[in-house]
VOLO-549353 format. One record per residue (C-alpha): z, x, y. Coordinates in steps of 0.25 Angstrom, whole numbers, plus 5000, padded with zeros to 4 digits. Layout:
residues N
     z     x     y
     Z     X     Y
...
end
This chain:
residues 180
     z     x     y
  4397  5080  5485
  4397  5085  5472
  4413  5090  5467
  4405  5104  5463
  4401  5105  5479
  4415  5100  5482
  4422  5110  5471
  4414  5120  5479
  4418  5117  5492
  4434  5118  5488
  4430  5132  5483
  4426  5136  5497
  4437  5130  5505
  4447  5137  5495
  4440  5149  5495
  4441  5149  5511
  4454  5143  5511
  4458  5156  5501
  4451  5165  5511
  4459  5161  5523
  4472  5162  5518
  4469  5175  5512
  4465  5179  5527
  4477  5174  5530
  4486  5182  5522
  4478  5195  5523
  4483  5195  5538
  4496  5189  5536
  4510  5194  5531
  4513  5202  5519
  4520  5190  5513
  4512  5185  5502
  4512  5186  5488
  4517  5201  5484
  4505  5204  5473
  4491  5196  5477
  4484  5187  5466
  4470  5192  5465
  4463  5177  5464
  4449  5178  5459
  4438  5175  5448
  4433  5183  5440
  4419  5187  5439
  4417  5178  5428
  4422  5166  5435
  4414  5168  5449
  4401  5170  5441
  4401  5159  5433
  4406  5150  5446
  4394  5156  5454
  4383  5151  5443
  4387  5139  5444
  4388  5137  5460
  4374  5137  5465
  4367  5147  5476
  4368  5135  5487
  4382  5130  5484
  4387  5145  5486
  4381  5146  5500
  4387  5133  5503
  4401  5136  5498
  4399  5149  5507
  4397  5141  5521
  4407  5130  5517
  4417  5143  5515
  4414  5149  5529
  4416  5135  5535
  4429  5130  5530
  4435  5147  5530
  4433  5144  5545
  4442  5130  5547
  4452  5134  5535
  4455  5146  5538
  4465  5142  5551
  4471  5131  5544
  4475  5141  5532
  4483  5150  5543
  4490  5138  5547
  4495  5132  5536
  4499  5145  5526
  4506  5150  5541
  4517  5139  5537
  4519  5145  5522
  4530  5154  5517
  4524  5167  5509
  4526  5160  5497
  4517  5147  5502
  4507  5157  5507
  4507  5164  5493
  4505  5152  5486
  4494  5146  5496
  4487  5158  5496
  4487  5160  5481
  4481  5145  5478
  4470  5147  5489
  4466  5160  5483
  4465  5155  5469
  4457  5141  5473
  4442  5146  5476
  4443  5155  5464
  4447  5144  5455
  4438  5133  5462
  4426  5144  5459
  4429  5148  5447
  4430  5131  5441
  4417  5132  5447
  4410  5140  5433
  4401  5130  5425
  4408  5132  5411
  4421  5124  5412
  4427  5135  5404
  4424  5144  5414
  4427  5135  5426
  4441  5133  5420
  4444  5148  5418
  4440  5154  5431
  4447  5144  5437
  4460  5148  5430
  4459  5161  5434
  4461  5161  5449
  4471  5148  5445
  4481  5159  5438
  4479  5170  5448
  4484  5159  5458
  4496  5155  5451
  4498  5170  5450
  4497  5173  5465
  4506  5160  5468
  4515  5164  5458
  4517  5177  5467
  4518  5170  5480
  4528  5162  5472
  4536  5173  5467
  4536  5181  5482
  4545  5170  5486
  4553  5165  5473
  4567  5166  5475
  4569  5157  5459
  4571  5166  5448
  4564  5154  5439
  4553  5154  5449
  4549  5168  5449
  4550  5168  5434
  4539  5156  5434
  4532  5164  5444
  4531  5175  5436
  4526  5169  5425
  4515  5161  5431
  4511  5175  5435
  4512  5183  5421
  4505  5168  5415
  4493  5168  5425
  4490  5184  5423
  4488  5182  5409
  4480  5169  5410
  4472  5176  5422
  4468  5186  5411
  4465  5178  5402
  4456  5169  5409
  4449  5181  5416
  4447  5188  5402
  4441  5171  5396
  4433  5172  5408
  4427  5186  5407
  4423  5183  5393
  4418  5170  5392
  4412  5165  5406
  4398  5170  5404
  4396  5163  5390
  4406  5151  5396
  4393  5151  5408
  4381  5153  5400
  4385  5141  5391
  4388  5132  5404
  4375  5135  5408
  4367  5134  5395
  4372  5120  5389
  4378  5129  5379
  4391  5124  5372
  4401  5134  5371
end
């Protein structure tokens, strides 16, 4: 197997992963994080990830999802039923930022690649460092947590707005041998 095919794959069992746990929570307690990290790609980034996936590897990520959904989504019950609020904020936050960053490393352009896979990378840290700070009793602790927040906001922004601006030039070049 090719490591695209394979980097593919992971996407998919991330992704389903991601979906079960956020099943799971939907129904659950009222115990996780107090404010939700919104972990997603922009526009930008699931464009230029979409041109370079092709027609039949899309439809093959799609069954492959619907399989592994089936047989994870159990085994995720069982094993974040053992975690404390905080262990289930974290888990959840590093399963919701995976298959966004494993897409968005996915663009053509390494510059590209690399951005939008930063971006749901900091959102992550943000929504861990929420989960972290629900149940931080260490004054130095909270204050690093809070921090990683305020540092990710900014970087998340600035990523966004590199993004936003260059991705379609950053594309085109890929596509057309053209150096930058």
């Amino acid at each position: 197997m090719n490591t695209r095919y394979l980097l593919i794959l992971s996407t998919v069992a991330s992704l389903t992963a991601s979906n079960a746990v956020a099943q799971q929570n939907q129904g659950g307690s009222s115990s996780g994080p107090s404010q939700q990290t919104e972990i997603q790609l922009p526009e930008a980034c699931r464009t230029a990830a979409r041109a370079s996936v092709q027609e039949d590897t899309m439809k093959k990520m799609q069954d492959m999802q619907a399989s592994v959904s089936r047989g994870m989504e159990s085994g995720m019950q069982a094993m974040t039923g053992q975690m404390n609020d905080t262990q289930k904020g974290l888990h959840e936050a590093m399963m919701k930022m995976n298959s966004p960053m494993m897409t968005g490393m996915m663009a053509k352009d390494a510059d590209v690649a690399w951005v939008c896979a930063m971006i749901p990378h900091h959102q992550g840290a943000i929504a861990m460092a929420r989960a972290g700070l629900k149940g931080a009793d260490n004054a130095e602790s909270k204050q690093l947590a809070e921090k990683t927040i305020m540092e990710n906001e900014k970087g998340v922004k600035e990523l966004i707005a590199w993004v936003e601006k260059h991705a379609q030039s950053e594309n085109k070049n890929e596509t057309t041998g053209s150096t930058k």
